[in-house]
Each structure stands twice: as C-alpha cells, then as structure tokens.
N, C-alpha and C positions, 0 to 999 in steps of 0.2 A: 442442536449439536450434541447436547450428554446424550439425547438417547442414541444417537447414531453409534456414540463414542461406548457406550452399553452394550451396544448388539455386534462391533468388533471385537469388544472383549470378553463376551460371550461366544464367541464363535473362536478367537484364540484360546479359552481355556478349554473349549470342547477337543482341540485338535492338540492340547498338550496332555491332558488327560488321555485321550484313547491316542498317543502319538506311536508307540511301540504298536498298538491293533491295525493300524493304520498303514503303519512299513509292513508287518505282517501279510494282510492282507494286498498291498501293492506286490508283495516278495510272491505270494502264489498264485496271482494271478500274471503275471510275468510266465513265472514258468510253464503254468497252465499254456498261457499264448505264445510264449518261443515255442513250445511245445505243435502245437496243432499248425503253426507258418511253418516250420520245418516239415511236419508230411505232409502239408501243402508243397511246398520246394518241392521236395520229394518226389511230388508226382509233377513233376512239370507246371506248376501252377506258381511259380515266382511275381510274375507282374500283374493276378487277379486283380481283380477291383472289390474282393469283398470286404476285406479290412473295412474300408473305406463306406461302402454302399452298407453295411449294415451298424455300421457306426459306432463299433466299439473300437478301433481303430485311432478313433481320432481321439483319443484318450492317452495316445502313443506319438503323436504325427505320425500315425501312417495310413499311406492310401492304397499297399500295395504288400502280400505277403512277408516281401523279402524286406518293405522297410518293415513291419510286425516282429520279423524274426532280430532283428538286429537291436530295434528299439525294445524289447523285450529283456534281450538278454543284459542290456546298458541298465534298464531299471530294475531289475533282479539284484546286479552287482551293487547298484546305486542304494536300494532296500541294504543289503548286508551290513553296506559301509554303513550306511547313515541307523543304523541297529545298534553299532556299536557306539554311533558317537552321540547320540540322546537328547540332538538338540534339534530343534523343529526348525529353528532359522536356517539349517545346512538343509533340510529337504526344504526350504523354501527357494532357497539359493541355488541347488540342484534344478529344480524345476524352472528357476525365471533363467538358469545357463541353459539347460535345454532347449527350451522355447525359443530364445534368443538365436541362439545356431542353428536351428532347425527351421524360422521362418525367416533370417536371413538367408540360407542357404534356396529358399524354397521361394522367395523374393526374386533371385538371381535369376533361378531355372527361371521363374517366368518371366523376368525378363529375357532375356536369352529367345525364350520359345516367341515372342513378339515381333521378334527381329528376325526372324528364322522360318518365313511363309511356308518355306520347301520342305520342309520336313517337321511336323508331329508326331511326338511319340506313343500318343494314343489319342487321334482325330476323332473316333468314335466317341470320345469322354468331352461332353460340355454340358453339365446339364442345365434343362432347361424351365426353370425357376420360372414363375408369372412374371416376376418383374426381369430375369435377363431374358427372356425368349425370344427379343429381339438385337439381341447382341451379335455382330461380328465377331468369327473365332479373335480377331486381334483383338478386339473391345474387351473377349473374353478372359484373354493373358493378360492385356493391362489392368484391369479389375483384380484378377487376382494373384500379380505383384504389389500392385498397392495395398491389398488385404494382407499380406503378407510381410508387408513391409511395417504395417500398424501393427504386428504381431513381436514383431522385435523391439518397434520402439519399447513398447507395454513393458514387457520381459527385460530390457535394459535397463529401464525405469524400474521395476522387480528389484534386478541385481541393486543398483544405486542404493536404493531405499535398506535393505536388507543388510549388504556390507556397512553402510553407516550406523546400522542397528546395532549393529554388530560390535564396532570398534568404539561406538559410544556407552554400551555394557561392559566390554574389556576396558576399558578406563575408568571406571568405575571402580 
C-alpha cells in the first residue's frame, strides 16, 4: 500500500511542478488543432473521421473535425482560465466536467442510435475489432452506450473525489 501511496505522490508532484508546462503545452496544441479542424470545415470536411482514426482526437472527445474544432477552442479557453488560477485540482476538475458531459452526452446518442434501425448517421463506421467482428450494428450501439456510460460514472467519481479535496483544504 506505501509504495502504491509513493508513486501517486510521485506522479502528483511531477504534475504540480511542470503544472504551468502542462496548461502551456495543452493551450498550443489546442490552437495548433482548432486551427487545422477549421480548414478542415473549410473545405467541406466537417464530419471526417480523421480526428478519430488517427487518434489524436481522442485526447479531445472527438471523432469528427467539427467536434476537434469546438473541443479545442473549449481547452484553449480552459488552459487560459486555469493559467491564471494555478491550481492542478481546477484542471482536474475541468477534465473529470468534461469527460462527464461529453460521455454522457455520448451515452445518449447511442442510446438514441439502438432504437433508431432506420437511420444511422454514418452506417459505414463500426469497426471491426477481433473480438466485435461479430457484432450486430445494434449489439454495436449497445456496447458503446454502455462504454460510454462507464465513462461518466469514472468522471463523476473524478468530480466527487476532487470537489471534496477541495473543500477539505479550504477548511483547513
């Protein structure tokens, strides 16, 4: 148990330490990627799948230029704020609110898309994985509402743990 208790607080002083390098580098690569999704948009390329397929995307939630562009310019703003205010627990906090609203919302769509035979919004997109390759596109939504659904609890769980952190150092 100490050495576990060692290598989180090793890992939290690495991340208070370079914590201003950290928003830095979050703040330009942001713009760097709002940047290159907007002349993506630009050229008609709003609902790509490269965000997504080449996997720097999912560092953002997103699978799809236009969500790149949006969730970019959100963590650009989010770097500034949290620049100013020089406490790791708010970009913790930041991150487990993101998460939280972004794989509920993402929970939803696929619920939504399970109940909805008649129409998918990009039919062509399931990939197929060794272990789902025999999946039903329904089997395939359901799987990934439930993934997504474990993605919020996590992130809820995040917030909890963090706001308590929080208000147990402020009384202090």
């Amino acid at each position: 148990m100490s050495r576990r208790n060692d290598i989180i607080s090793l890992v939290i002083n690495l991340f208070k330490r370079n914590y201003l390098k950290i928003l830095i580098i979050i703040a330009a690569l942001s713009a760097f990627l709002a940047l290159i999704s907007a002349l993506q948009i630009s050229q008609g390329n709003f609902a790509g799948f490269e965000p997504e397929l080449y996997g720097f995307g999912y560092l953002y939630g997103s699978f799809i230029w236009g969500d790149l562009f949006i969730f970019a310019l959100l963590w650009l703003g989010f770097s500034l704020i949290l620049l100013k205010l020089k406490k790791i627990e708010y970009l913790l906090l930041a991150l487990c609110s993101f998460w939280f609203v972004r794989s509920t919302g993402e929970a939803l769509y696929w619920f939504i898309q399970q109940f909805n035979p008649a129409v998918q919004p990009w039919p062509q997109y399931h990939p197929r994985f060794w272990i789902f390759k025999d999946l039903s596109n329904k089997e395939f939504w359901v799987l990934g509402q439930i993934g997504w659904q474990s993605v919020a609890v996590l992130s809820l769980f995040g917030i909890i743990i963090i706001v308590l952190r929080l208000v147990k150092n402020h009384s202090k």
